[in-house]
N, C-alpha and C positions, 0 to 999 in steps of 0.2 A: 865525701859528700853524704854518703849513705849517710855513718855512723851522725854524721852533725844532725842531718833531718832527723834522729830517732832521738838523738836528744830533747833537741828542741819540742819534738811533739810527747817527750813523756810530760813536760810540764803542761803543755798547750792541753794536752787530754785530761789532767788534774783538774784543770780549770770546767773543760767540759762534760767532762763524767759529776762534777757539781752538778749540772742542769739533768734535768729528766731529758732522754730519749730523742723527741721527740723537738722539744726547747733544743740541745745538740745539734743536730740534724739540720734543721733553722737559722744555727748562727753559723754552722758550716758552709752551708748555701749563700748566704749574707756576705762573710768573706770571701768568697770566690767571685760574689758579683762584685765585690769591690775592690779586687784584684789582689787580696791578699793571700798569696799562696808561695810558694819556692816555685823558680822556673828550674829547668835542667842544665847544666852548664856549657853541655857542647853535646850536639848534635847525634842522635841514637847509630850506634854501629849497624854498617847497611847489611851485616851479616843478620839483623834480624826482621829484615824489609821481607814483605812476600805479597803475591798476587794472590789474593783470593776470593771467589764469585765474581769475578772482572773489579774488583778495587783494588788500588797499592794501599798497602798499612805499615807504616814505617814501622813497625812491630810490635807482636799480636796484644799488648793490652789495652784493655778497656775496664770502662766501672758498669757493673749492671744495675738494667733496670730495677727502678722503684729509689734511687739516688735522689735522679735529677726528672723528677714524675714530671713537670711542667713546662722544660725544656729551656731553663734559667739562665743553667751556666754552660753548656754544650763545648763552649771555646775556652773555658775554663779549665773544663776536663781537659781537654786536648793540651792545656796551656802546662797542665802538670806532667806532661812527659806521658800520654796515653799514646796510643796508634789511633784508636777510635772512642769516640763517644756514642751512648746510647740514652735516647729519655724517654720519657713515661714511666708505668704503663699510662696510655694517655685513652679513656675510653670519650664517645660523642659529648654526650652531656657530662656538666660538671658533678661530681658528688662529694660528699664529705666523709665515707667510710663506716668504719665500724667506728661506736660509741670508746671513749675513752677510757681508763690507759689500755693501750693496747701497742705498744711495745716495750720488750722488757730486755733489759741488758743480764747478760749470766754470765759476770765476769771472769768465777771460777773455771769456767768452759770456755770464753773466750768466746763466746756465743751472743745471738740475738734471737730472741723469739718475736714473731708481729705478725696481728691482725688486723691492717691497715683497712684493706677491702677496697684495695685502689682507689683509693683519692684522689685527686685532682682537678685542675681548671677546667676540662677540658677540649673539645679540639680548638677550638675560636683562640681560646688565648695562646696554646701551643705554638698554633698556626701562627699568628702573630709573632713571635716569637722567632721563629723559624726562618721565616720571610726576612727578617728585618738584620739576621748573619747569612744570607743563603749567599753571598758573594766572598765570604771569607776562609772558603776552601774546609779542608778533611773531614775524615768520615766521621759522618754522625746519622745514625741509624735510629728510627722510630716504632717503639714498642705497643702496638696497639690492643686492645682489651674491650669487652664490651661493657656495658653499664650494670649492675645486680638487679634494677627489675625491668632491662628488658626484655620485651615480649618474641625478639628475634635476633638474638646472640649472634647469630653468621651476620647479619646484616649491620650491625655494630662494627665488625672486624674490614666488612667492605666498605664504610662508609669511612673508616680511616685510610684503606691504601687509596680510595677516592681523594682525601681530601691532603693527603700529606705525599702524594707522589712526584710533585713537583721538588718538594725541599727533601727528602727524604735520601740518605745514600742506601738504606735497603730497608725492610721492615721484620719485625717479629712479631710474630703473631702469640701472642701469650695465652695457653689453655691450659697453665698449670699453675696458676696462684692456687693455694688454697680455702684463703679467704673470700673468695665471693662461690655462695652455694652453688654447687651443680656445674663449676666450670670445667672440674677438672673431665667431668662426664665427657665432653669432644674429643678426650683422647681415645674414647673406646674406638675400635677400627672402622665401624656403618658410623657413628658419629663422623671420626674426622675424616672419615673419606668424602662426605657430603659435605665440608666445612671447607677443603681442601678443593674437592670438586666448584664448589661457587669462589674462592677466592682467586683459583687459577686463570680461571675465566672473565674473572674480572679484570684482572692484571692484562689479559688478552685485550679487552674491550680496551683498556686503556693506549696500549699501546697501540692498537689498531689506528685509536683517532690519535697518532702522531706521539704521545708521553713517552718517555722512558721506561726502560724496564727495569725496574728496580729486584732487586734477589729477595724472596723468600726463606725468612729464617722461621722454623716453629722450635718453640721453647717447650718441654716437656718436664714433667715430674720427676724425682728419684724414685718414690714411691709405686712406682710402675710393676705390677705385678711378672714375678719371672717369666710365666706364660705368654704375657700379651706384648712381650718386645720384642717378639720375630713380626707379628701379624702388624702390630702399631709400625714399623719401619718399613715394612713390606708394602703401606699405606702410603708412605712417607718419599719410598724412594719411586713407587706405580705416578706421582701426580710432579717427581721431579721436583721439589724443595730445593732450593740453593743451599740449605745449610739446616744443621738443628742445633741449638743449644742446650746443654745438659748439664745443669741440672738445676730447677729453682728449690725451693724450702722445702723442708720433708717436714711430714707430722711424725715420723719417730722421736724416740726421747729415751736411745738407749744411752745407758751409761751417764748419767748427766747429773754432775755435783749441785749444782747452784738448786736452789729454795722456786725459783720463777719458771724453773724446769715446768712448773705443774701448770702453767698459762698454756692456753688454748691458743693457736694459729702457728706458723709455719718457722720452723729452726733452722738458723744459717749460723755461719762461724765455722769453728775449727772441727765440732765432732760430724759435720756433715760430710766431709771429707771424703771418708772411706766409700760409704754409703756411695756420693757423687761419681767418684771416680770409678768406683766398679761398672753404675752404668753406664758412663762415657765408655767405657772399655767394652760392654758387651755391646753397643749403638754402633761401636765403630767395628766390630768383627760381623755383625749383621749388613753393616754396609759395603764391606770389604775395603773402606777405606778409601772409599769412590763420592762419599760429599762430606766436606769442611762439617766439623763439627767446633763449637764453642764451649769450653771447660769454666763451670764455676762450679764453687762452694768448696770453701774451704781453705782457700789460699792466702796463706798467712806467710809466705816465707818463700824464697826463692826456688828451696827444696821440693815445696808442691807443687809451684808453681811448674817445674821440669820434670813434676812426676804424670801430670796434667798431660805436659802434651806427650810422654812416653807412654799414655793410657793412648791415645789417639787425640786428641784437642790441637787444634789447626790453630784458636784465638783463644782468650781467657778474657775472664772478669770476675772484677773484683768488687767487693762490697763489705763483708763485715772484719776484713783483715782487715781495711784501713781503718776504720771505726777505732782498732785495737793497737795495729803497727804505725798508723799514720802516713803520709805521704811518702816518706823514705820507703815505703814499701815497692812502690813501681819502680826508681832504680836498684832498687837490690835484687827485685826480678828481672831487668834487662840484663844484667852484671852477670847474674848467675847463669843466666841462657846465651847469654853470649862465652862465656870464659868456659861453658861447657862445652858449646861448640870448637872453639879452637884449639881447648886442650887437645881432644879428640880427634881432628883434623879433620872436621865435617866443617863442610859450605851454608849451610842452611837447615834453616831447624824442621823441614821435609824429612832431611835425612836422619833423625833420632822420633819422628813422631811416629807414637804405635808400635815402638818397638819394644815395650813391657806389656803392652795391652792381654796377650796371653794371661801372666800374672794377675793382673787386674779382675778381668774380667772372672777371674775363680772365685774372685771374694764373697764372700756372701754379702746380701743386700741387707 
């Protein structure tokens, strides 16, 4: 099954690497709303099911945000063989981003660089959106962000768990795009302590008057200075998070063949990798391995994918390996985390996460 889907999508990609970026992206979304995609043949091995922040996830992958910004195809994703779906970033009002082109493919690298600047419809059409599958079951999580000129950034981010708490299976709170100015600034520890401090509390007000409680995910930078990852976590794990994600796009640009290398805004793909997973590895020896973390960048291959959660990564997602590998990508990662497990004669992939994290976490950033 693998090998056939990697066939088929070297041509499929021929066709779509024709189109600019952005044109690509658009007719991928197109076909998935029109159901055209490979389903899975039989049913995910329950050796890769796990409970985590009170959800079942028939096993941990997902596509991340800035995929499915508008929350399109939500069932689509799921439809490809995901555990979970995530959409956005979805901030209050709608915008249109940064000026054009503003993403670029680095084939030689296997890379994507973009300066989107969070685009989207936003919440009204989401919501819509949302509402209109919220009876057709699995997880799908909403990525919230705030707009580039508003005048009170926290209050953007509350005005999403306000509005999307109902359909929402958790939320991520995104402070680490690099394209909209001064966002990444809330990770410093008095920022997002106070960012954290109003969100917690909101979520209380919520569920006070009767809502659910939906789990807290914050999604952070690779680019995190070495210094500031004990005190940033220290924040992180003081206000109780259900979970972090680690890692969105770096502004590094080491090592990097391709000509586009030199475009402005945030690098994902395969050289993100290393970078990624070292800090997943130091987030999760700071937390001692006491909250679910989510492992992106970089996962091209089943081998990352395993390298991922032996850093510490509880979930994954995936984003510019499919762009490159295609859909055949997510069962080759089931396949390979499943047949590791039983080689081994481990129950569940609990028992293999974090256990390179050591290793990892030596790497340099």
């Amino acid at each position: 099954m693998v090998r056939v889907l990697t066939n088929l999508y070297r041509i499929a990609r021929s066709a779509l690497f024709a189109l600019g970026p952005e044109e690509a992206h658009e007719a991928s979304l197109k076909a998935l709303e029109c159901g055209i995609y490979p389903r899975p043949l039989a049913a995910d091995d329950r050796i890769l099911s796990q409970s985590v922040f009170g959800l079942e996830f028939r096993n941990p992958i997902g596509i991340a945000a800035g995929y499915d910004k508008d929350a399109r195809v939500p069932d689509a994703v799921l439809g490809l063989g995901c555990g979970f779906a995530e959409v956005g970033t979805i901030t209050p009002r709608a915008q249109s981003g940064n000026p054009k082109p503003r993403v670029f493919r680095l084939i030689d690298d296997n890379a994507l660089i973009n300066r989107l600047g969070f685009n989207n419809s936003g919440h009204d059409a989401a919501l819509r959106r949302l509402e209109a599958r919220a009876n057709r079951g699995g997880i799908v999580g909403v990525n919230v962000g705030a707009n580039k000129d508003s005048l009170d950034r926290g209050e953007d981010y509350l005005l999403g768990l306000m509005r999307f708490n109902s359909v929402a299976s958790y939320f991520t709170v995104n402070i680490s795009s690099p394209n909209t100015p001064g966002l990444r600034d809330l990770q410093a520890p008095e920022a997002l302590d106070e960012l954290l401090t109003r969100i917690m509390a909101a979520r209380k007000r919520l569920v006070d008057g009767g809502a659910l409680q939906r789990p807290i995910i914050v999604k952070i930078a690779p680019d995190i200075a070495e210094d500031d990852v004990a005190p940033i976590v220290e924040r992180l794990l003081a206000h109780r998070v259900d979970g972090i994600a680690v890692s969105n796009t770096t502004l590094s640009r080491d090592a990097l063949k391709s000509a586009a290398a030199r475009e402005a805004g945030g690098l994902s793909g395969r050289p993100v990798f290393r970078r990624s997973t070292a800090m997943l590895a130091r987030i999760f020896k700071e937390t001692g391995g006491t909250v679910p973390l989510i492992g992106i960048g970089g996962i091209d291959s089943g081998k990352r994918a395993l390298e991922k959660i032996e850093a510490g990564a509880t979930l994954l997602q995936l984003y510019t390996g499919l762009v490159y590998e295609g859909p055949g990508l997510i069962a080759e990662i089931k396949s390979t985390l499943a047949d590791t497990l039983k080689s081994g004669g481990q129950s569940s992939l609990a028992v293999i996460r974090g256990r390179h994290a050591d290793y990892w976490a030596k790497q340099p950033l």
